[in-house]
PDB file of N, CA, C, O and CB in Angstrom:
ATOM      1  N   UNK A   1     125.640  63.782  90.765  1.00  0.00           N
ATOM      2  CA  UNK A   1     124.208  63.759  90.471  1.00  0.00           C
ATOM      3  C   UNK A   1     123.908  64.796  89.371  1.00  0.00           C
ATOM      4  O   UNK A   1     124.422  65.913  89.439  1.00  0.00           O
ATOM      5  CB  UNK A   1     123.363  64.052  91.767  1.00  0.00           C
ATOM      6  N   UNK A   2     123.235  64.513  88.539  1.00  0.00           N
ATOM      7  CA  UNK A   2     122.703  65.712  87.360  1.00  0.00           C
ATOM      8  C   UNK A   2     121.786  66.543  87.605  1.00  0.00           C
ATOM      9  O   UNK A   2     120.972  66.551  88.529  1.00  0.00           O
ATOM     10  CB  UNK A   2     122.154  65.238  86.175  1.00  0.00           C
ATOM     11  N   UNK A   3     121.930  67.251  86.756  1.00  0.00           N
ATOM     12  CA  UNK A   3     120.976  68.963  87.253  1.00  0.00           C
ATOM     13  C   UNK A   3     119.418  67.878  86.595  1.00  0.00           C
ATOM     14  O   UNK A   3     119.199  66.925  85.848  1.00  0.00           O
ATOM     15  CB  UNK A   3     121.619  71.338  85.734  1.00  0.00           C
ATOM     16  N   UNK A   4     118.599  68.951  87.591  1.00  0.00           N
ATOM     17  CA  UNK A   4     117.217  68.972  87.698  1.00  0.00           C
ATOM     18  C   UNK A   4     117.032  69.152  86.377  1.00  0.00           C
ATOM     19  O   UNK A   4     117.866  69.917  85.892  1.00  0.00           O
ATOM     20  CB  UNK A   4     116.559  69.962  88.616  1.00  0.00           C
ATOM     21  N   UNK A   5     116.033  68.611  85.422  1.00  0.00           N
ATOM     22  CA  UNK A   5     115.855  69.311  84.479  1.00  0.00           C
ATOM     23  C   UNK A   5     113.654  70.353  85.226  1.00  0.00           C
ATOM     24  O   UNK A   5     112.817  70.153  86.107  1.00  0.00           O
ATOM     25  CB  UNK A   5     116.067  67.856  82.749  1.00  0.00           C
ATOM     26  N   UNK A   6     113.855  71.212  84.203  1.00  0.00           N
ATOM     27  CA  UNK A   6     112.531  71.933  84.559  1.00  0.00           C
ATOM     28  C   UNK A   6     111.531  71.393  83.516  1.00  0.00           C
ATOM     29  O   UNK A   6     111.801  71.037  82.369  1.00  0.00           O
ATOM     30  CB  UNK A   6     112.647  73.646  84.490  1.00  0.00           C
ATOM     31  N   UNK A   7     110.201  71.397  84.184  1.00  0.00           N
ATOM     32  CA  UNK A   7     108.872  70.954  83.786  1.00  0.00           C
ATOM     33  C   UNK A   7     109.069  71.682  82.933  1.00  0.00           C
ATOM     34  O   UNK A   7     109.720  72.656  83.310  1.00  0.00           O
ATOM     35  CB  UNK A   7     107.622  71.014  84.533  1.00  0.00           C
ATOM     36  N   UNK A   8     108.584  71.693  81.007  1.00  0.00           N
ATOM     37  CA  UNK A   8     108.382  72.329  80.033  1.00  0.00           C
ATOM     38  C   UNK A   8     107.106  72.954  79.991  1.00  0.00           C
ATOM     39  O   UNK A   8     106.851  73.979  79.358  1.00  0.00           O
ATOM     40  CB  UNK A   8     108.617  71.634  79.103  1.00  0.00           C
ATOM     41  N   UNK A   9     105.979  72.023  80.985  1.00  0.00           N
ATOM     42  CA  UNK A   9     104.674  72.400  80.976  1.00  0.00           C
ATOM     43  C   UNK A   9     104.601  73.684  81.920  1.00  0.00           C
ATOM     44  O   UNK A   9     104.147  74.772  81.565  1.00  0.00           O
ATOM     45  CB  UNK A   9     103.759  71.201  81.420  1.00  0.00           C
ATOM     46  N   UNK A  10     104.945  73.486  82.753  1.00  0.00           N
ATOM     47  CA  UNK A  10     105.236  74.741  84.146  1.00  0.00           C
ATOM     48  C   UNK A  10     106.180  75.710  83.455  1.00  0.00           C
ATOM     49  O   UNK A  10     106.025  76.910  83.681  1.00  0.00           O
ATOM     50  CB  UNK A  10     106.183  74.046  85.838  1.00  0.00           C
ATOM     51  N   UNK A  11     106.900  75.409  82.843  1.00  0.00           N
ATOM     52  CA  UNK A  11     107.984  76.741  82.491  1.00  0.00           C
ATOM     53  C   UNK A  11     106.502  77.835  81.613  1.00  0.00           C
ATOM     54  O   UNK A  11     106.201  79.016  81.785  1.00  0.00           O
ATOM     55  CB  UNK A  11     109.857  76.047  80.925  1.00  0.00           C
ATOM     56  N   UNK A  12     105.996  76.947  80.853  1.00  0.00           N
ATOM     57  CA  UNK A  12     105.006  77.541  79.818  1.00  0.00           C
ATOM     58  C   UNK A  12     104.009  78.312  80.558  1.00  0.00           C
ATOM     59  O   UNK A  12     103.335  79.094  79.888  1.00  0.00           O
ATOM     60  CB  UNK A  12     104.262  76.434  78.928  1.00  0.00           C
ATOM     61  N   UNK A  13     103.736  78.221  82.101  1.00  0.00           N
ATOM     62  CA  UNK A  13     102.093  77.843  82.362  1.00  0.00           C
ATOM     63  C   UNK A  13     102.440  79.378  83.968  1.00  0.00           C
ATOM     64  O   UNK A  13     101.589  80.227  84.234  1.00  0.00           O
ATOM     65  CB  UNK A  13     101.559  75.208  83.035  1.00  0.00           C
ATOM     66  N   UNK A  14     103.557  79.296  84.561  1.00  0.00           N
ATOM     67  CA  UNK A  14     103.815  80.072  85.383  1.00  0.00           C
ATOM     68  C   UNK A  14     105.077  81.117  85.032  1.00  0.00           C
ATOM     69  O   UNK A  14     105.771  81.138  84.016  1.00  0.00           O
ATOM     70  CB  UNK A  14     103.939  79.291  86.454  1.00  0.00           C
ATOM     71  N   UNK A  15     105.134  81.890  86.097  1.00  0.00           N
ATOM     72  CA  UNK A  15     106.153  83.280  86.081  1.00  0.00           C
ATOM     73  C   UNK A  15     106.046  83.252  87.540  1.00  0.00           C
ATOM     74  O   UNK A  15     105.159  82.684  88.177  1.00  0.00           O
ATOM     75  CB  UNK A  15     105.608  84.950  85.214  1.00  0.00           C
ATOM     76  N   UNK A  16     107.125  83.978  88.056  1.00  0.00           N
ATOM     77  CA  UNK A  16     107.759  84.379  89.201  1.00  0.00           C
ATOM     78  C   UNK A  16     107.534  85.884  89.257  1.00  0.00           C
ATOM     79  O   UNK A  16     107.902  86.521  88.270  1.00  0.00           O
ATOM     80  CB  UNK A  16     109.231  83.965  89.212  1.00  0.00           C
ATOM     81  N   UNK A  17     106.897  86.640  90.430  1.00  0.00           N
ATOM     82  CA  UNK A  17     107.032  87.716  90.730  1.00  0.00           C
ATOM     83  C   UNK A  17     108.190  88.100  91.690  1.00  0.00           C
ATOM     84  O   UNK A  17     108.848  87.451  92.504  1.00  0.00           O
ATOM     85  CB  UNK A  17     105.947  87.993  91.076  1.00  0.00           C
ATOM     86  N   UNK A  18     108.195  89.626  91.223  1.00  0.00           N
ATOM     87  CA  UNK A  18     109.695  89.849  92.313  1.00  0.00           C
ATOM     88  C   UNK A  18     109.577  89.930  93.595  1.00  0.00           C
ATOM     89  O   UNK A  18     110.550  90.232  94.286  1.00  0.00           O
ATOM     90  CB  UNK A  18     110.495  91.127  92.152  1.00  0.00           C
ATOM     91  N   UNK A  19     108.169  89.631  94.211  1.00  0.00           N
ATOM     92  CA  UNK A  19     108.459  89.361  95.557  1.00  0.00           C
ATOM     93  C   UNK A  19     108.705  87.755  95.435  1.00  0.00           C
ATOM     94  O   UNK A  19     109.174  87.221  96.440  1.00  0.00           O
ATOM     95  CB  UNK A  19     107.212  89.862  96.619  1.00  0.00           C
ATOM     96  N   UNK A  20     108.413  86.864  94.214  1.00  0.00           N
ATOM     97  CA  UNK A  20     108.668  85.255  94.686  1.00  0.00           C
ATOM     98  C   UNK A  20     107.313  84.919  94.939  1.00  0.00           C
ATOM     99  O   UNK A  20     107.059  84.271  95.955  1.00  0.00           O
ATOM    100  CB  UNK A  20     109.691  84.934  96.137  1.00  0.00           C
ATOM    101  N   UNK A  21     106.406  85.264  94.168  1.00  0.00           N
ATOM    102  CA  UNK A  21     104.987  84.596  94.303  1.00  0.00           C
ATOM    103  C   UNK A  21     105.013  84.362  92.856  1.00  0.00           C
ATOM    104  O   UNK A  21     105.833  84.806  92.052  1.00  0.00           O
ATOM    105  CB  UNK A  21     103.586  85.537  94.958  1.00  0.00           C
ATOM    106  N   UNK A  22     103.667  83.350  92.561  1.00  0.00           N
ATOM    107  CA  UNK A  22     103.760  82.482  91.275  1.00  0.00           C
ATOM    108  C   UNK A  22     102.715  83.042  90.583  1.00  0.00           C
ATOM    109  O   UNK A  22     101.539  82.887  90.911  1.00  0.00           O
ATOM    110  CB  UNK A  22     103.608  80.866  91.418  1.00  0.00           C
ATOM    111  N   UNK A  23     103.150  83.794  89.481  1.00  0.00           N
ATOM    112  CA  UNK A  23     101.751  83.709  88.753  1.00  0.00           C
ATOM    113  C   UNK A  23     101.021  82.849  87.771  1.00  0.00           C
ATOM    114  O   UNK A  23     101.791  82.173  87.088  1.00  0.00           O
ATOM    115  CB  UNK A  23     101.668  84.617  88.205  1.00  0.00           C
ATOM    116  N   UNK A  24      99.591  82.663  87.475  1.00  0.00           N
ATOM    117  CA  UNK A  24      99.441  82.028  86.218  1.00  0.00           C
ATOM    118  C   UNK A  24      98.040  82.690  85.699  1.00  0.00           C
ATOM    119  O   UNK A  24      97.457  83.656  86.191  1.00  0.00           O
ATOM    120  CB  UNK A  24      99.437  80.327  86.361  1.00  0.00           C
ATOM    121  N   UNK A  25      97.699  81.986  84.688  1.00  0.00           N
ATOM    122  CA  UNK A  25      96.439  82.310  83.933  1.00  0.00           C
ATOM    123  C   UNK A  25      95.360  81.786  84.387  1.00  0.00           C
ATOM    124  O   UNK A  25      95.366  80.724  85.010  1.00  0.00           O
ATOM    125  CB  UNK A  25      96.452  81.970  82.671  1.00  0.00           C
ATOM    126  N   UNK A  26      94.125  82.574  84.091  1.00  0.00           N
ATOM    127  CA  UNK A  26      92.923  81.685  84.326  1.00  0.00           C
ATOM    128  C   UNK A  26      92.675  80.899  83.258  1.00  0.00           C
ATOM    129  O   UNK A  26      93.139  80.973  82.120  1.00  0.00           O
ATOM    130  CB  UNK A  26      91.714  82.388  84.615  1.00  0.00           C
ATOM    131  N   UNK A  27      91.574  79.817  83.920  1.00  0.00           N
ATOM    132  CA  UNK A  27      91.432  78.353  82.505  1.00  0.00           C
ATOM    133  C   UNK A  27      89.745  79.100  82.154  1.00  0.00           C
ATOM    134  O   UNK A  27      89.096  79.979  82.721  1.00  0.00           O
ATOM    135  CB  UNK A  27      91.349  75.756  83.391  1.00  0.00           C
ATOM    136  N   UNK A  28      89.519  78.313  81.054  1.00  0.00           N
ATOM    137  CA  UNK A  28      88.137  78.565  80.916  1.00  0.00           C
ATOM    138  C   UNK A  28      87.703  80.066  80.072  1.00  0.00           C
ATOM    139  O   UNK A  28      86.705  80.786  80.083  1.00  0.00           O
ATOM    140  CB  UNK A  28      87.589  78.541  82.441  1.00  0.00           C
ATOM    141  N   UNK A  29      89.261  80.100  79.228  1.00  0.00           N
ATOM    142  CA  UNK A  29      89.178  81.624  78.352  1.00  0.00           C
ATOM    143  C   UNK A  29      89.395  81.345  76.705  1.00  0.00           C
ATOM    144  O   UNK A  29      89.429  82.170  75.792  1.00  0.00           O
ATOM    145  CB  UNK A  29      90.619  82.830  78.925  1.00  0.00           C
ATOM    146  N   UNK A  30      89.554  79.630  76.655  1.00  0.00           N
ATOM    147  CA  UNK A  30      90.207  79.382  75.738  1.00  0.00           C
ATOM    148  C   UNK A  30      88.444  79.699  74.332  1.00  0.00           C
ATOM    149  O   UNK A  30      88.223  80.682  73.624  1.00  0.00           O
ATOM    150  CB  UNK A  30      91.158  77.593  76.112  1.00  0.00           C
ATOM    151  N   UNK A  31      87.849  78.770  74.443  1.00  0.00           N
ATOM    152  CA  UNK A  31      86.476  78.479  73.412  1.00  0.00           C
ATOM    153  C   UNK A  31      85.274  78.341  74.143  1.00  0.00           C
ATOM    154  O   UNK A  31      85.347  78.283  75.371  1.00  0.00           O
ATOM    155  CB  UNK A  31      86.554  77.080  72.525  1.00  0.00           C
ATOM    156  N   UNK A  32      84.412  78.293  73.697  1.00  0.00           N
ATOM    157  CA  UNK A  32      82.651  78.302  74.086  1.00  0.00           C
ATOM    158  C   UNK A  32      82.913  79.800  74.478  1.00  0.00           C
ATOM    159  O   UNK A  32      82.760  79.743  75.698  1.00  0.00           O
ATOM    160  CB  UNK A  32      81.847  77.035  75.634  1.00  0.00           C
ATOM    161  N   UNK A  33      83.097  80.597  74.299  1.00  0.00           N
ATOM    162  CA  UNK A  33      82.597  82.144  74.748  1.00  0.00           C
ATOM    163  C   UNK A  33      81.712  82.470  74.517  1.00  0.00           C
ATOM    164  O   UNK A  33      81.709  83.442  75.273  1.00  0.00           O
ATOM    165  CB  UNK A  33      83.085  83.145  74.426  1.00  0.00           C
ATOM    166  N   UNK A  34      80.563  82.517  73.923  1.00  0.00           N
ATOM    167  CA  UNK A  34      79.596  83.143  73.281  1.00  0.00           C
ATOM    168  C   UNK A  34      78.549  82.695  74.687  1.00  0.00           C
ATOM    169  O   UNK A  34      77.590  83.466  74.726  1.00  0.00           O
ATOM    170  CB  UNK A  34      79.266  82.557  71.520  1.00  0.00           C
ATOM    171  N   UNK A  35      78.515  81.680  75.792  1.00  0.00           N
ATOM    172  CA  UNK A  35      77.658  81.737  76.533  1.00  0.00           C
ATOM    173  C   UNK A  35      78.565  82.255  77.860  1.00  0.00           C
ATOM    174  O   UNK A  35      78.250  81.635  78.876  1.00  0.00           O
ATOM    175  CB  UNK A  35      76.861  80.435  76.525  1.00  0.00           C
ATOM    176  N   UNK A  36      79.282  82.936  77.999  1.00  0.00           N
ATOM    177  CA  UNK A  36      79.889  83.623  79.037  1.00  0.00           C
ATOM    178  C   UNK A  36      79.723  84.786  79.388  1.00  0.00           C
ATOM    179  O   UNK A  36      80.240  85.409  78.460  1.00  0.00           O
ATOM    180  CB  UNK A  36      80.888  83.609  78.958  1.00  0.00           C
ATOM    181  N   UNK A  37      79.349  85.518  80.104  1.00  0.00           N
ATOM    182  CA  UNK A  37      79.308  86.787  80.156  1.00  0.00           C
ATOM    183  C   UNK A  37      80.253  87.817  79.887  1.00  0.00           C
ATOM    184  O   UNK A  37      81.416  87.480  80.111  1.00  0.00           O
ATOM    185  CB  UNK A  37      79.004  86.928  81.054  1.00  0.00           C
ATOM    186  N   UNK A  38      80.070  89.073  79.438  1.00  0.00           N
ATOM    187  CA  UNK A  38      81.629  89.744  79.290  1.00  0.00           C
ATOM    188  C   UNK A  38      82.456  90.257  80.588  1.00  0.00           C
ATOM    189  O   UNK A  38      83.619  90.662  80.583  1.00  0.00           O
ATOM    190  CB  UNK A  38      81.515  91.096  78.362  1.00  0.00           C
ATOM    191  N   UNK A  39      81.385  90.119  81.951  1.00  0.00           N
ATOM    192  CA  UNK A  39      81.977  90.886  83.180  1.00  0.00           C
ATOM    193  C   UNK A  39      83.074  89.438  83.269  1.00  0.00           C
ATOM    194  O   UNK A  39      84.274  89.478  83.540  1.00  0.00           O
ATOM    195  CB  UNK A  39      80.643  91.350  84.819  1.00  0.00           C
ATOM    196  N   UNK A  40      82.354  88.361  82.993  1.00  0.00           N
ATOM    197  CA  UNK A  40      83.070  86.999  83.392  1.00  0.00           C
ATOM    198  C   UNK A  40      84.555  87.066  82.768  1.00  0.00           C
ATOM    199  O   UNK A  40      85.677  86.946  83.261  1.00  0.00           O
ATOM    200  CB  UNK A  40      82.193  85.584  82.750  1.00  0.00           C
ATOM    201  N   UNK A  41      83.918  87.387  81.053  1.00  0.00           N
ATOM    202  CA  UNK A  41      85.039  87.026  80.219  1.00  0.00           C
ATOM    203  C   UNK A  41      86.568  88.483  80.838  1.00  0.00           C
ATOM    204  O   UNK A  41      87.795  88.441  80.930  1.00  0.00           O
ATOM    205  CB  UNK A  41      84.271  87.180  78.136  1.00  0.00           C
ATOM    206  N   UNK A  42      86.064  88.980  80.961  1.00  0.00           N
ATOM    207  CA  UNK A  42      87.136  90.315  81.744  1.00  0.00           C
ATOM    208  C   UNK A  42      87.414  89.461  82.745  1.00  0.00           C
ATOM    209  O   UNK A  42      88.449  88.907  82.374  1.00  0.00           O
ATOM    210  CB  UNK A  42      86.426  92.032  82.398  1.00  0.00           C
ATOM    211  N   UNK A  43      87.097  89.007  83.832  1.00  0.00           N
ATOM    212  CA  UNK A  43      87.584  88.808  84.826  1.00  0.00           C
ATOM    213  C   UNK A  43      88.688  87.622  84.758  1.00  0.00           C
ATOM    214  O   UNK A  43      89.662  87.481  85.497  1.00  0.00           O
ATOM    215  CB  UNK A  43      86.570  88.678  85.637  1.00  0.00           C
ATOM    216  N   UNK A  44      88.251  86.757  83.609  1.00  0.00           N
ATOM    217  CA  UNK A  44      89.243  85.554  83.431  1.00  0.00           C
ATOM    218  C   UNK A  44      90.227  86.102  82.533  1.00  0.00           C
ATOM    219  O   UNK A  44      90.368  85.385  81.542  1.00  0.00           O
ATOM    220  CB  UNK A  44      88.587  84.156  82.809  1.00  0.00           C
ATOM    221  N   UNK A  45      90.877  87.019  82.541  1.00  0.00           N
ATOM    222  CA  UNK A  45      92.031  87.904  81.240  1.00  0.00           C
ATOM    223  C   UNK A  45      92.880  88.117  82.380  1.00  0.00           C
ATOM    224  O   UNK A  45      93.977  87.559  82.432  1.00  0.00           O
ATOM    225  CB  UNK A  45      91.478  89.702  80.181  1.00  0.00           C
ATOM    226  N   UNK A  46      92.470  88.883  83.311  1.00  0.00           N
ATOM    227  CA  UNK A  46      93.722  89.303  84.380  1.00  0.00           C
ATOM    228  C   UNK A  46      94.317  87.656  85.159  1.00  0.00           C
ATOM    229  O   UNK A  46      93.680  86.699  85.598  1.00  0.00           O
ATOM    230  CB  UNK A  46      92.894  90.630  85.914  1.00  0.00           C
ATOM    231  N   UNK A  47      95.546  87.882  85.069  1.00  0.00           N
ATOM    232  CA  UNK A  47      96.344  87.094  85.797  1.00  0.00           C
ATOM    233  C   UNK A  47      96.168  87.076  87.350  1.00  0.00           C
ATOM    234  O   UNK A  47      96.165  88.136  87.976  1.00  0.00           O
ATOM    235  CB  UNK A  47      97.598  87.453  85.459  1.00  0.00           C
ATOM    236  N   UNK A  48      95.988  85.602  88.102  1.00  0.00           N
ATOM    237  CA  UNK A  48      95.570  85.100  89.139  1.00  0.00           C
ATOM    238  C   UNK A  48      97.221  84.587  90.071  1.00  0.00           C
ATOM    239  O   UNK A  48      98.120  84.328  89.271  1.00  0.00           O
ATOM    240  CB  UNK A  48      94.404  83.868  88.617  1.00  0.00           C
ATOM    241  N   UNK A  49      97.510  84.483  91.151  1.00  0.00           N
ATOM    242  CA  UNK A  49      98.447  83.749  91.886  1.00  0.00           C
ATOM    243  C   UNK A  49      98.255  82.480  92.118  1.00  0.00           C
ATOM    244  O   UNK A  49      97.058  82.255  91.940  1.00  0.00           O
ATOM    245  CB  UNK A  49      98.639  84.227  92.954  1.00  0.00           C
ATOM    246  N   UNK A  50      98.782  81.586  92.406  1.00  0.00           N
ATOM    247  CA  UNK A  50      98.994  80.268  92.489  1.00  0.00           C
ATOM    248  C   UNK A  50      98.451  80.469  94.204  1.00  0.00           C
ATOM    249  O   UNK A  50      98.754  81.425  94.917  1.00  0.00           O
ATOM    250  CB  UNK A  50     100.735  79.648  92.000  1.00  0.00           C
ATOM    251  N   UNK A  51      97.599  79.312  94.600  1.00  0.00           N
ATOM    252  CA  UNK A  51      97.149  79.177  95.608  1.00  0.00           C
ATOM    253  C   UNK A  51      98.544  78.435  96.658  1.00  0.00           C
ATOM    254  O   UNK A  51      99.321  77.627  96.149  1.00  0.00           O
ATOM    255  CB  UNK A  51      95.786  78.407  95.309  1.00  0.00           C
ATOM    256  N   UNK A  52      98.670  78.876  98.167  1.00  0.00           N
ATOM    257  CA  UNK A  52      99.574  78.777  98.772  1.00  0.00           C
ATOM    258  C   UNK A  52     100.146  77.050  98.641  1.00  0.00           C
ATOM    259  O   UNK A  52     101.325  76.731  98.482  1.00  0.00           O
ATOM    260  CB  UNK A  52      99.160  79.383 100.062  1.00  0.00           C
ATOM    261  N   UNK A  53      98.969  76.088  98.757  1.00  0.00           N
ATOM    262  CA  UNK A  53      98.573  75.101  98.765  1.00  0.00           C
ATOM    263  C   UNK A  53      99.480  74.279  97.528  1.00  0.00           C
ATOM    264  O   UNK A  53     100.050  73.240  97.862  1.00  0.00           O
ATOM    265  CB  UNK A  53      97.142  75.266  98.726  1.00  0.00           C
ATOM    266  N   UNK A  54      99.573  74.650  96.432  1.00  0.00           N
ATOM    267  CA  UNK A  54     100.194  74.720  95.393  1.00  0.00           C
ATOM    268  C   UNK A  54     101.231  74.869  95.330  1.00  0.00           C
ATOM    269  O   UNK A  54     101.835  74.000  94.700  1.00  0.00           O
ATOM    270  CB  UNK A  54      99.899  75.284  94.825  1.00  0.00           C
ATOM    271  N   UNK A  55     102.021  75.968  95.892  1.00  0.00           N
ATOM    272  CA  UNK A  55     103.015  76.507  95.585  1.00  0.00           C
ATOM    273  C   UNK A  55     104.285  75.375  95.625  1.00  0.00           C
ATOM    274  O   UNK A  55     105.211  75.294  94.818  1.00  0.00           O
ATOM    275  CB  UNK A  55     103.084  77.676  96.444  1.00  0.00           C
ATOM    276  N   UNK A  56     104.086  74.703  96.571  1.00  0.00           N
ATOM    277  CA  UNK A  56     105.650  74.283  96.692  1.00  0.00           C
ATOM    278  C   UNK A  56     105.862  73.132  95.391  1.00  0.00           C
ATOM    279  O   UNK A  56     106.977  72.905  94.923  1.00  0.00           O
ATOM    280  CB  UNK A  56     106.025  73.465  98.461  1.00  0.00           C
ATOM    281  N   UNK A  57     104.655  72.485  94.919  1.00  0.00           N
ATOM    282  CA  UNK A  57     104.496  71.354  93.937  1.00  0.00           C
ATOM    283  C   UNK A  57     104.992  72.338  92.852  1.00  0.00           C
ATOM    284  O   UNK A  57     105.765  71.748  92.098  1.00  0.00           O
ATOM    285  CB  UNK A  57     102.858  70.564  93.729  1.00  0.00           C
ATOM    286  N   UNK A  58     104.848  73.394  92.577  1.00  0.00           N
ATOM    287  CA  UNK A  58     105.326  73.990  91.289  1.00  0.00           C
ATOM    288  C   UNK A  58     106.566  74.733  91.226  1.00  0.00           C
ATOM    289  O   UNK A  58     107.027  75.241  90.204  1.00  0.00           O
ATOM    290  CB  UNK A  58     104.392  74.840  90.814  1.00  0.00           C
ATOM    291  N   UNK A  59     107.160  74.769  92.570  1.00  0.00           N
ATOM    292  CA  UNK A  59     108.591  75.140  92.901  1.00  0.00           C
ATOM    293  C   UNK A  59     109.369  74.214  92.562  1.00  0.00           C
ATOM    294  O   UNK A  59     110.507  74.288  92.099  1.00  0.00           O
ATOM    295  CB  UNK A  59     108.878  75.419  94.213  1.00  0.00           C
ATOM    296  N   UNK A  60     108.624  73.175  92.841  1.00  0.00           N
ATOM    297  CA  UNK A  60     109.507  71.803  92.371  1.00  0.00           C
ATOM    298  C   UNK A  60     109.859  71.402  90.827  1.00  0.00           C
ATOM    299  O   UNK A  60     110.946  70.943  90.477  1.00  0.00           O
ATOM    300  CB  UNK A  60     108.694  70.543  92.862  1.00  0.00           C
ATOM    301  N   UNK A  61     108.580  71.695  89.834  1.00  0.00           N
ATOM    302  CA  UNK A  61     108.461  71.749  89.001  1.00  0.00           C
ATOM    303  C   UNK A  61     108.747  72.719  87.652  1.00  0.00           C
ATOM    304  O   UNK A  61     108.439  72.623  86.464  1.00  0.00           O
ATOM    305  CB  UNK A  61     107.810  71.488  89.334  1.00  0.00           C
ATOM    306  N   UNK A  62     109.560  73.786  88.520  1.00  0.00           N
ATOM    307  CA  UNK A  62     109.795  74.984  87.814  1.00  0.00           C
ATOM    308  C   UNK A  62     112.017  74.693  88.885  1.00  0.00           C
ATOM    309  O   UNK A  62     113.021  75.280  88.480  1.00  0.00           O
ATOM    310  CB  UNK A  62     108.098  76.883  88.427  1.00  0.00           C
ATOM    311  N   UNK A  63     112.005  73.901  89.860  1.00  0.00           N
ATOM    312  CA  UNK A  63     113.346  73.894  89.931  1.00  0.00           C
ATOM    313  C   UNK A  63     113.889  75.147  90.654  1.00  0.00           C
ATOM    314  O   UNK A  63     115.030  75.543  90.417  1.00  0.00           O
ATOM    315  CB  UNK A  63     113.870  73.755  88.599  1.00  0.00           C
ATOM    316  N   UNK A  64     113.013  75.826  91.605  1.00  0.00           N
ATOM    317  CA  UNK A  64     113.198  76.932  92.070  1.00  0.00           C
ATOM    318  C   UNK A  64     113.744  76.517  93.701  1.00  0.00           C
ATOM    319  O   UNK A  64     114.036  77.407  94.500  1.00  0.00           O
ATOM    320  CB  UNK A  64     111.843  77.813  91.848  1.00  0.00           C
TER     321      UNK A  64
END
């Protein structure tokens, strides 16, 4: 049987912490800023975890 290949989109989109939790970015940082607030626009910069719910669909997808 051949190796898994890994999602290119997920390789791009998550990271692995060293305890083995998933990180990713918040959406909604990309354009239209000018009607966002700046407490908002700060809060969507720091990196978020992948909800538990999630996790295993992107384990799959990352080949972990």
């Amino acid at each position: 049987m051949p190796k898994m290949k890994t999602k290119a989109s997920a390789k791009k989109r998550f990271k692995l912490t060293g305890t083995g939790k998933i990180k990713r970015k918040h959406a909604f940082k990309s354009h239209i800023l000018t009607k966002k607030s700046t407490k908002r626009k700060a809060r969507l910069t720091k990196a978020g975890l992948v909800h538990k719910s999630d996790v295993a669909n992107i384990k799959t997808q990352l080949c972990i």
